[in-house]
ROGURO-978564 format. One record per residue: x, y, z of N, C-alpha, C in turn; residue number from 1. Coordinates in pm, 1 decimal, decimal comma, m for minus. Layout:
N
{r {X; Y; Z}; {X; Y; Z}; {X; Y; Z}; NUM},
...
***
This chain:
51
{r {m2790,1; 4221,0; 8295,7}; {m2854,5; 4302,2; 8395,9}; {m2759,2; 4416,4; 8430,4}; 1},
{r {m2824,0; 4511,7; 8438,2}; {m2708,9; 4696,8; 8444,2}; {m2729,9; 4698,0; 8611,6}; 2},
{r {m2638,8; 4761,0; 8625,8}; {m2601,2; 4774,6; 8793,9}; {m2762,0; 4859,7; 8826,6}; 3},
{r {m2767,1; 4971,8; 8755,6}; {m2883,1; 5037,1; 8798,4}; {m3001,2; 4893,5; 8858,2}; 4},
{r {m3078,7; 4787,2; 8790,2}; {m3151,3; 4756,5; 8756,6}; {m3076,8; 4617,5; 8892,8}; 5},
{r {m2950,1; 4588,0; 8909,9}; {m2948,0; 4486,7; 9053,7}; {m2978,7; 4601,6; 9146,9}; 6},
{r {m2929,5; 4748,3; 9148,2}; {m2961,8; 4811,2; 9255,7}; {m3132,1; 4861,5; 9304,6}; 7},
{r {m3199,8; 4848,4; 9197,9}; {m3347,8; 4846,4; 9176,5}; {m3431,1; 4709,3; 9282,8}; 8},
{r {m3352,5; 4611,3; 9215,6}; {m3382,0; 4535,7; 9274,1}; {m3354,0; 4455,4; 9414,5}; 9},
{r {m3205,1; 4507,2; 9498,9}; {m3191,1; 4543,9; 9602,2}; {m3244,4; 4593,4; 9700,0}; 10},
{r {m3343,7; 4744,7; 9648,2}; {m3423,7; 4815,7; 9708,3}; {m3555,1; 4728,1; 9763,8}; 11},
{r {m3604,5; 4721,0; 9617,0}; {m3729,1; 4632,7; 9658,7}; {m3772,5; 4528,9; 9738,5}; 12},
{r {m3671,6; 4440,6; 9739,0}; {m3623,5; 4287,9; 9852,8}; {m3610,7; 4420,2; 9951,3}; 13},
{r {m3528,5; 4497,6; 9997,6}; {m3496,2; 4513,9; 10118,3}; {m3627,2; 4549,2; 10173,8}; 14},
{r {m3685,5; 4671,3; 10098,5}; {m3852,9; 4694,5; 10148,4}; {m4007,8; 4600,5; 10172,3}; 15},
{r {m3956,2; 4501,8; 10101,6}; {m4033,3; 4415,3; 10120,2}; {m4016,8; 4274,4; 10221,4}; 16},
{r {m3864,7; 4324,6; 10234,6}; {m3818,1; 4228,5; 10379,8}; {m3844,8; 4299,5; 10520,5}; 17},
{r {m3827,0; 4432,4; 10534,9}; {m3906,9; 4489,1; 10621,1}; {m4036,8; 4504,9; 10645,6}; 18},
{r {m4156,7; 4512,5; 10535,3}; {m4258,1; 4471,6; 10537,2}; {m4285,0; 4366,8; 10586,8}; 19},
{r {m4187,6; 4271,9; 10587,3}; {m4265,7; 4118,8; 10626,5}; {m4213,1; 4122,5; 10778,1}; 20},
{r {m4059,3; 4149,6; 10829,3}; {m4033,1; 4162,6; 10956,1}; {m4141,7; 4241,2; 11029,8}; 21},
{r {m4148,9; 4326,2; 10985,2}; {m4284,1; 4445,3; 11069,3}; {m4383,7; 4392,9; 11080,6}; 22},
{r {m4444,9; 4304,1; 10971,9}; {m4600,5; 4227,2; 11021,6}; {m4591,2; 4106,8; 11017,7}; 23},
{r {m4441,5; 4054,5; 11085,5}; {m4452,7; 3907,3; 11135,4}; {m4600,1; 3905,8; 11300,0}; 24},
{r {m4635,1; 3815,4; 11270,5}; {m4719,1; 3719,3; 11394,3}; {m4653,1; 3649,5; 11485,3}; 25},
{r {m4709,0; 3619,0; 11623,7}; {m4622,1; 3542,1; 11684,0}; {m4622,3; 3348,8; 11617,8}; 26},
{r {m4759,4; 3391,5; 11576,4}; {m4797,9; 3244,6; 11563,9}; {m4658,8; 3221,7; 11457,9}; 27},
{r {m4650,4; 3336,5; 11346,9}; {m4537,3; 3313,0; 11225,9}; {m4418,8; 3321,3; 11282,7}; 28},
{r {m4361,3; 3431,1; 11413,1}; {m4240,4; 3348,3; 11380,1}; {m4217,0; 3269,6; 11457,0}; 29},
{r {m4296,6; 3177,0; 11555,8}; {m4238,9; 3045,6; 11615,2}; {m4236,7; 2940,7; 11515,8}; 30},
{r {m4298,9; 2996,5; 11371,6}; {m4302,6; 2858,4; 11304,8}; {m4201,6; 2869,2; 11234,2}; 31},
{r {m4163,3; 2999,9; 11190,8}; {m4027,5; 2974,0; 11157,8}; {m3887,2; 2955,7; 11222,4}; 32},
{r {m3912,5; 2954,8; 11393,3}; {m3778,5; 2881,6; 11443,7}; {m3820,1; 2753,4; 11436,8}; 33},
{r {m3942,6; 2652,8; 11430,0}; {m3893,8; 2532,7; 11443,7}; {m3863,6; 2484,1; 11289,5}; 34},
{r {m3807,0; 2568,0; 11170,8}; {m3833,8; 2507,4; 11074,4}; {m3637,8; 2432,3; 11053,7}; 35},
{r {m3547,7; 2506,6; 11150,3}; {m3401,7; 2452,1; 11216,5}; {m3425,2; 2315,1; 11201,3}; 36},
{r {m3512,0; 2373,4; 11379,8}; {m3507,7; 2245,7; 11455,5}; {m3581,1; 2108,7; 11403,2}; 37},
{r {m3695,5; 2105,5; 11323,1}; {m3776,1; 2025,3; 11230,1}; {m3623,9; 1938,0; 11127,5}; 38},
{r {m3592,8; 2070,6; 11032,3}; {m3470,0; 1977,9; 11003,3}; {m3369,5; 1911,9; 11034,2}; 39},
{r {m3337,9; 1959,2; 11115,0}; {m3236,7; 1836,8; 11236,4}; {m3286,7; 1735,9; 11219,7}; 40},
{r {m3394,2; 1737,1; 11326,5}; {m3462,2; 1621,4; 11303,9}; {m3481,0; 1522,5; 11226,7}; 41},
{r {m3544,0; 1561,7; 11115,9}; {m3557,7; 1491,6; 10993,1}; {m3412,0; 1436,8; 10927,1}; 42},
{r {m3349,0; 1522,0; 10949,2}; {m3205,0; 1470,0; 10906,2}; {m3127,6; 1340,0; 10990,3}; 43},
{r {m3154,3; 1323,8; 11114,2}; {m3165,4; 1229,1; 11208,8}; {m3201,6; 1182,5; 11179,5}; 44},
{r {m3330,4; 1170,1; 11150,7}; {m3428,8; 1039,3; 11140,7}; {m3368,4; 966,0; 10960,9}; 45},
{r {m3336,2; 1081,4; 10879,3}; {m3272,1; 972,5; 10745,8}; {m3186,7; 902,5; 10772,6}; 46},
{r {m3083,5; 956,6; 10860,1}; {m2971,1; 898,6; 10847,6}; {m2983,0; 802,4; 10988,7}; 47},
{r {m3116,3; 747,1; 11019,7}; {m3120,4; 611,2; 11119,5}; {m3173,0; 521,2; 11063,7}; 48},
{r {m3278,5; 585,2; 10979,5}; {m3325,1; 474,7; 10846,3}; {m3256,5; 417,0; 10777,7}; 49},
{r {m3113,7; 471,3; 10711,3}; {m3011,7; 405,8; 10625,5}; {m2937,3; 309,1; 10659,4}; 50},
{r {m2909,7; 287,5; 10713,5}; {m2854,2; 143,2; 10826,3}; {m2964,1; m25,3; 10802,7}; 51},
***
């Protein structure tokens, strides 16, 4: 891969990460803070099962 062609593709992620920040929902991003806190959780809960 030629530098041109990571910097190509740099661009594009970045524009298309602003696209998605700009038309986040509220409903979308509360679901993505509990997706943390969900794993905690779950990680808790394996490691009470293992015992």
């Amino acid at each position: 891969m030629s530098v041109a062609t990571t910097k190509a593709s740099f661009s594009k992620l970045k524009i298309i990460k602003n696209y998605l920040r700009n038309t986040m929902t509220q409903t979308r991003s509360c679901s993505l803070a509990m997706i943390p806190t969900e794993k905690k959780i779950g990680e808790q809960f394996w490691l009470c099962n293992q015992s």
